[in-house]
N, C-alpha and C positions, 0 to 999 in steps of 0.2 A: 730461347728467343728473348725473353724479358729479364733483363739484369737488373740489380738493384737500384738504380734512379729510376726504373720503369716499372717499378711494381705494382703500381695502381693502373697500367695499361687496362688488365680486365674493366675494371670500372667503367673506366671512360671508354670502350665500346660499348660496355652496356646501356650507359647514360645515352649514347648518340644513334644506338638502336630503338630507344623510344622516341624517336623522333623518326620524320622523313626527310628528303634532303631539302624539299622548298616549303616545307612549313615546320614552325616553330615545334609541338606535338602532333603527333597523330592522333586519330579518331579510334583507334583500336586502343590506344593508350590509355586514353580516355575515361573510356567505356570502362575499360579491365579496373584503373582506379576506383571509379564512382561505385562500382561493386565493392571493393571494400570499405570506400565512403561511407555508403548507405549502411553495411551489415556493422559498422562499430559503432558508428551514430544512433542505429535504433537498438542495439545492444544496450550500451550504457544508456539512453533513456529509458526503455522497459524496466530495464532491471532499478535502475536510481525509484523511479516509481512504483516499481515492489516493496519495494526496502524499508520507500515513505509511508507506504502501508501499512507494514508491518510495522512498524515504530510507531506511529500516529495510534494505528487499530488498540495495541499495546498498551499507548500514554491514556486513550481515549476513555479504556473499558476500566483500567486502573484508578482512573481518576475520578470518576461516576458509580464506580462499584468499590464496594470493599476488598482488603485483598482474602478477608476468611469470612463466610458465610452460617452462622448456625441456625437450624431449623427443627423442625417437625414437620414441617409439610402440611399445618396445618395451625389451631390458635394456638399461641405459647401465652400460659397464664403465668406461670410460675418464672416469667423469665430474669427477675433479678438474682435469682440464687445460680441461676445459670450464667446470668454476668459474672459472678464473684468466682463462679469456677474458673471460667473462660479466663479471669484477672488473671489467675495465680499462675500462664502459664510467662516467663521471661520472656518473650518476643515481643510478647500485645503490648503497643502504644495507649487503645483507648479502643470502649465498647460502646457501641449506643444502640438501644433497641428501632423499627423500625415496622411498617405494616404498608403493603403492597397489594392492590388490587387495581382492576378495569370499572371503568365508570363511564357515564354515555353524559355528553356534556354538549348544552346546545347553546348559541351565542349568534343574536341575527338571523333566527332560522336555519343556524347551519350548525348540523350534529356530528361530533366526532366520540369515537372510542377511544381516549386515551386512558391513561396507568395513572392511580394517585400515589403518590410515595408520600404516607406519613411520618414524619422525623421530630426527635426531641432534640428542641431548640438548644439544649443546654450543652448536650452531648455529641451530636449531628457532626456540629465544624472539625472536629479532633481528629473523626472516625473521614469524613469523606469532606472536602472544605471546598462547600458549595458558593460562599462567597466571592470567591476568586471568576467566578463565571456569568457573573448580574452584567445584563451591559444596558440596563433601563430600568428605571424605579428606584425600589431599596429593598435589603431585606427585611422585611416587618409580616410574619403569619400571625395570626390571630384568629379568633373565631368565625370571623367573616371575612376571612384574607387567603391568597391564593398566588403563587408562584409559577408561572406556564414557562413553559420552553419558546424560545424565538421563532424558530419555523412553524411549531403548531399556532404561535400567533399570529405570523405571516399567512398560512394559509386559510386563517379563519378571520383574517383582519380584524382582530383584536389587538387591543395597546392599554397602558396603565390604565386604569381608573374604571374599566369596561367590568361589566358585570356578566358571569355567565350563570348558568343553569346546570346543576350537579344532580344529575340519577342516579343514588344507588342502587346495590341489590336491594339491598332495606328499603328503598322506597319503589322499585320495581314492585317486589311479594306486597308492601301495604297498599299499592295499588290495585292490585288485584282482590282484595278484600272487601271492597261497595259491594261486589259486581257477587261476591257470594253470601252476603248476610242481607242485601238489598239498602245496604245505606245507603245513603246519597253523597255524602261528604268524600272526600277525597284529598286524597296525600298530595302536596305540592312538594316538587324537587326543592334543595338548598342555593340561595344564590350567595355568588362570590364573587368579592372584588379583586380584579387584578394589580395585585401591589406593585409586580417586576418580572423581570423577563432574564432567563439568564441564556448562555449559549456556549457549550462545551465544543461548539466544532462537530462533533458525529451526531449527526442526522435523527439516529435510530431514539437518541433520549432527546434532542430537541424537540421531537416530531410529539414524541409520544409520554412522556412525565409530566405531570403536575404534583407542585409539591406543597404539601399542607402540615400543621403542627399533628403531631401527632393526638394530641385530645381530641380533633375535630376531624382527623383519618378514624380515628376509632369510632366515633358519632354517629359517622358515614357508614361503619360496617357495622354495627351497632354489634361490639365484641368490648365494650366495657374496658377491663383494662388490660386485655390480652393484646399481643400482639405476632408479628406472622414469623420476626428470627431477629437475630441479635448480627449487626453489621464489628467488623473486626479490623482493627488496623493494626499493622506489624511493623517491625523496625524495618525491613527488608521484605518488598513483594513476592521475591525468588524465592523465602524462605517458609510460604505456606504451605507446602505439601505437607513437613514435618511435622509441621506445628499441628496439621488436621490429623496427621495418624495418632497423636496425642491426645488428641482433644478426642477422639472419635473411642478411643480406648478409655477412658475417663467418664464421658459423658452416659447419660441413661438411656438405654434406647425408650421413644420413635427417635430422640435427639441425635442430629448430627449434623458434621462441618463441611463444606465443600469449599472449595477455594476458587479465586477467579478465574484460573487456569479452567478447571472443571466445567463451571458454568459458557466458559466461550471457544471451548476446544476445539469445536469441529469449525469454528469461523477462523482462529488463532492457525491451525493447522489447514487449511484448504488456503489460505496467505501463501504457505510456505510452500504448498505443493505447487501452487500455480507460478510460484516463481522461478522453482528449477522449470518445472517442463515450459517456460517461457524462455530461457536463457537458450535449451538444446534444440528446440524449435526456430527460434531466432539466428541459431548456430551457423543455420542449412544455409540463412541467407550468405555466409561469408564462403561456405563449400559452394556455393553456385558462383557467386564470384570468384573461387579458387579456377573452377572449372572455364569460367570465360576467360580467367588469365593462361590458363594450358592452352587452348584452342588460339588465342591471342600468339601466345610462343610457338605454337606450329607453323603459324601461320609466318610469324619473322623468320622463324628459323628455313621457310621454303623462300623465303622470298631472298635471303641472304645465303642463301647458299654456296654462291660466286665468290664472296668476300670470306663465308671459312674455308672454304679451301685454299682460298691464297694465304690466309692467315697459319695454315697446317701446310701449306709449303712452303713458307718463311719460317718454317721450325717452331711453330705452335704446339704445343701437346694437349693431347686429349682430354686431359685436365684444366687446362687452360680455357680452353674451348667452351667445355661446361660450367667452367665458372661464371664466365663471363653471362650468359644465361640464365644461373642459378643466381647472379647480381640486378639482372633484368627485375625476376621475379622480387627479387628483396629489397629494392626500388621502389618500386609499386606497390607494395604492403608497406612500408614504412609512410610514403607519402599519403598511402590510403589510409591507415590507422592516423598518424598526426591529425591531419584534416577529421577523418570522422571524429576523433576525440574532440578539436575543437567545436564541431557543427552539434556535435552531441551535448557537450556542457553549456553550448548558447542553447538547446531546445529545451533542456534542464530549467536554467537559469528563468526562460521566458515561457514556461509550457502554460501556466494558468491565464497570460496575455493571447498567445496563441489559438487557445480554448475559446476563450472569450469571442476572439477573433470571426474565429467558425462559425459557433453558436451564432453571431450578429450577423455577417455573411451568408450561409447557406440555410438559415434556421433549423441548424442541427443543434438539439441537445450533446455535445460529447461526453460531457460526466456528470449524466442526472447522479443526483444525489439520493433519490429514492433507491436507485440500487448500491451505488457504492459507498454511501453513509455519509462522506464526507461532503463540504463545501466546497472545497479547493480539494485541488491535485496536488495530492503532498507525496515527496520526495526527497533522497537520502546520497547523497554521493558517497560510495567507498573509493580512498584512491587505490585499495588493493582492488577493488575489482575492477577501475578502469584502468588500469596497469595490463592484468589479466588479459582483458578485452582487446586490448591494445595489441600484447605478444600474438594474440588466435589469430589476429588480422594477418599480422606479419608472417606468423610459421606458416599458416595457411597458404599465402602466397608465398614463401619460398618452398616448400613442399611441390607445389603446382607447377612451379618452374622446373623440377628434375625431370621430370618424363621427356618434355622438350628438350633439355640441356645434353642427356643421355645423349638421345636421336642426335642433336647437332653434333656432336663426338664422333660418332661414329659414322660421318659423310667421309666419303673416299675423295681425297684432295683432286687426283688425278679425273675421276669422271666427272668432279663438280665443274673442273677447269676446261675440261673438251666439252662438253655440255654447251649451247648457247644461251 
């Protein structure tokens, strides 16, 4: 029937079957689109916004944490000889010791439990380079100087030059000492001025770190010149694992190294889980849209039933017939996926406007930051996987299209034609 200047005939049925005769598209057409509309637009968003996570999560805990950890789990006195071990292995950039506890700290009447992190000024920037993160003050610690994170100063509306109230354990137990020898006298907490403020982006150290010289972390824990492990930088983050079965083999026990990976695994790894089973959940959305475009093709194929048969009594073959069909469906997945990739890379592009948006609108929180660390919605375009997303769209609907196309095959010319 179709000779060669007519070989795009299929097409152009298919093309003028999404339509009806007195309007431009149909409502069924529609429909069938916006299903794959919808399922690659919020494919490539979720997934770009996983990704951002994982990367962010990644940069965040790297950049606040050392990439190799050495400890005892308890005071290290002895730890310069364990620095000079730690030196000799080729990887390590720079060591600096380091002393880490909880402290109840009050300002205004209003008390939080944050982390003190004592650091040697000297060594500190090499090892983790905290300067890069000041967005108020300066760095200046001292005896009477004090470094907060942004959001715990947000939330306790504290700013430079504010003075708080440091309890330690040390001053917890000498407080409880009037009360058993019948003194009267009584231990006063340490105050401290706030020099600066820095802001790494995740939540979890904005909220909760204060950072002090290390002679005056140790004052606080009153551990002299001990302190709680030795912070490690590498040429390459990737390359800690190694570096710790070395170190681990080497060192004395209670001594030993764990790496960043280790200390954030189960947060680093639950990123990763929830991003597959977000992709094949998400999936469903474009198989429910497959499935409205089959029901969609049944529904053309009964309504045309007049026209294939005329078209398999003008010498149409059965292949022909399906094709035309199985171009319905590939139609509509390609116009669905296009469009969803565009609707999807503008939800991308504008998602932390949009958030905003809501939040001011509906007074929804959408991405407290208490739970998911970050400030911002951060996010990652792969174009292999919006490529990927893209093909699911299309195979999906032409997949969806065969069941139909079959069926239209196989209408008998003859009874479609006597038929009214």
């Amino acid at each position: 029937m179709f000779a060669a200047p007519y070989r795009w005939v299929e097409l152009h049925l298919a093309l003028k079957f999404l339509r009806p005769k007195r309007s431009y598209v149909s409502a069924i057409t529609i429909l069938s689109l916006l299903g794959v509309l919808v399922g690659v637009a919020v494919l490539i968003v979720v997934l770009s916004v996983m990704d951002g996570f994982e990367r962010e999560l990644r940069e965040k805990i790297v950049g606040f944490n050392a990439h190799l950890t050495v400890t005892n789990y308890a005071l290290m006195k002895d730890y310069e000889e364990v620095m000079a071990e730690v030196r000799k292995q080729p990887e390590v950039v720079a060591v600096t010791p380091f002393l880490l506890g909880p402290v109840l700290v009050e300002i205004g009447g209003r008390v939080s439990t944050p982390f003190v992190k004592g650091i040697d000024l000297e060594s500190h920037e090499a090892v983790i380079p905290m300067k890069k993160y000041m967005v108020a003050g300066e760095w200046q610690l001292g005896p009477d100087s004090v470094i907060v994170g942004e959001e715990w100063a947000r939330r306790n509306q504290a700013w430079v030059g504010d003075k708080i109230l440091v309890y330690s354990p040390r001053n917890l137990s000498r407080m409880r000492e009037p009360r058993k020898t019948g003194d009267e006298s009584y231990f006063l907490p340490s105050e401290y001025t706030i020099r600066g403020l820095f802001s790494t982006g995740y939540f979890e150290y904005d909220f909760n770190f204060l950072i002090f010289s290390l002679p005056e972390a140790q004052r606080l824990y009153a551990v002299d010149e001990g302190v709680h492990g030795l912070a490690v930088r590498l040429r390459d983050a990737m390359d800690s694992d190694p570096v710790k079965q070395r170190l681990n083999r080497t060192l004395k026990p209670p001594l030993t190294s764990i790496t960043w990976i280790d200390q954030n695994r189960t947060l680093v790894q639950q990123v990763a889980v929830e991003r597959r089973v977000m992709f094949f959940i998400l999936l469903f959305i474009m198989v429910v849209a497959a499935f409205g475009l089959m029901s969609t093709l049944i529904t053309v194929t009964v309504q045309k039933t007049r026209e294939i048969g005329l078209l398999k009594a003008l010498g149409a073959r059965d292949i022909q017939i399906a094709t035309i069909f199985t171009l319905y469906g590939l139609v509509v997945g390609v116009a669905g996926s296009v469009l969803g990739v565009g609707a999807g890379l503008a939800m991308v592009a504008y998602r932390n406007e949009f958030s905003r948006w809501i939040s001011a609108t509906f007074r929804i929180d959408v991405f407290p930051a208490e739970i998911y660390h970050f400030l911002q919605i951060p996010a990652v375009l792969d174009g292999s996987t919006v490529v990927v997303i893209a093909l699911c769209g299309v195979v999906l609907s032409t997949l969806a299209a065969l069941i139909p196309a079959l069926a239209a095959a196989r209408i008998d010319p003859a009874r479609s034609l006597h038929n009214p």
